[in-house]
C-alpha positions, -999 to +999 in steps of 0.1 A: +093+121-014+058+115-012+036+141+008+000+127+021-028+135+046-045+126+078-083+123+072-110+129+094-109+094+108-071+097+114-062+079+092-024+086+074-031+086+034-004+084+006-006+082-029-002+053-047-003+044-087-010+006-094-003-006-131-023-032-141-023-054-176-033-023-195-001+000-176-019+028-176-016+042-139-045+039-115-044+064-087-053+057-054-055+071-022-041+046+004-041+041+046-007+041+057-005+004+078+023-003+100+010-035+114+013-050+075+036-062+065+027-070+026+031-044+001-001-036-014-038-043+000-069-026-023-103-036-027-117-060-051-141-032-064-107-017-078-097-047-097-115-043-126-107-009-132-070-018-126-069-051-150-045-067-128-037-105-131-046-134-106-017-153-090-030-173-063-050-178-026-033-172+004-036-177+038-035-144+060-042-135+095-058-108+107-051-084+134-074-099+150-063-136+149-087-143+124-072-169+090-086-159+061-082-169+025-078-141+001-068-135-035-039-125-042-029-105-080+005-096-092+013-055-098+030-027-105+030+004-089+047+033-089+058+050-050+081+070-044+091+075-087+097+042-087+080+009-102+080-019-082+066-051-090+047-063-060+021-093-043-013-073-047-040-084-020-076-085-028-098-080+004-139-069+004-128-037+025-132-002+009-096+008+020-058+004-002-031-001+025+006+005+015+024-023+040+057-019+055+075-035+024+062-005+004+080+013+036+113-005+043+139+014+031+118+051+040+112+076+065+076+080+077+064+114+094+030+117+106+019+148+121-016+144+133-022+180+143-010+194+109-030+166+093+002+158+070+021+127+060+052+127+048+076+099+033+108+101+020+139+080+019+161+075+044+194+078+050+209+042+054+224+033+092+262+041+098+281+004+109+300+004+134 
């Protein structure tokens, strides 16, 4: 189970620890973003610090129909007490986003006038 917050932008932050080259965990606090779908977005002011190691460009498209090209690093991080390697996405905004593949197999609660995030797993669906 993860427990975050809501900041004062309302925003929903979790927790997130990247590993890099050097594994030691980095840290940081991340906006919770349904509408993406990768796993891991954080900003290349963070790379350094995190050591992680260039993969390739890729094509993306915004939210707001805009193509860009961005970098793209391969990553560890830790969510949830467990490592999972993952696509990390290099972008010139200040924000991390955790992306719904970070999300897929968990229960998110946001309570906005508690100012609390919580994620935990969830219990899988009963077939019929």
């Amino acid at each position: 189970m993860i427990r975050g917050y809501v900041d004062n932008d309302l925003q929903a932050k979790a927790p997130v620890f990247v590993l890099g080259k050097n594994a030691n965990p980095s840290p940081l606090s991340a906006v919770v973003d349904t509408g993406f779908i990768g796993g891991l977005c954080i900003s290349i002011h963070e790379v350094p610090k995190i050591e992680l190691a260039f993969s390739h460009d890729k094509k993306f498209e915004l939210g707001n129909g805009k193509v860009v090209t961005q970098p793209v690093y391969w990553g560890k991080v830790v969510f949830d007490k467990r490592t999972i390697a993952v696509e990390v996405i290099v972008s010139a905004s200040r924000d991390t986003l955790i992306g719904t593949s970070l999300l897929s197999d968990k229960k998110l609660d946001i309570d906005y006038p508690r100012r609390s995030v919580l994620i935990k797993p969830s219990k899988p669906r009963k077939k019929k």
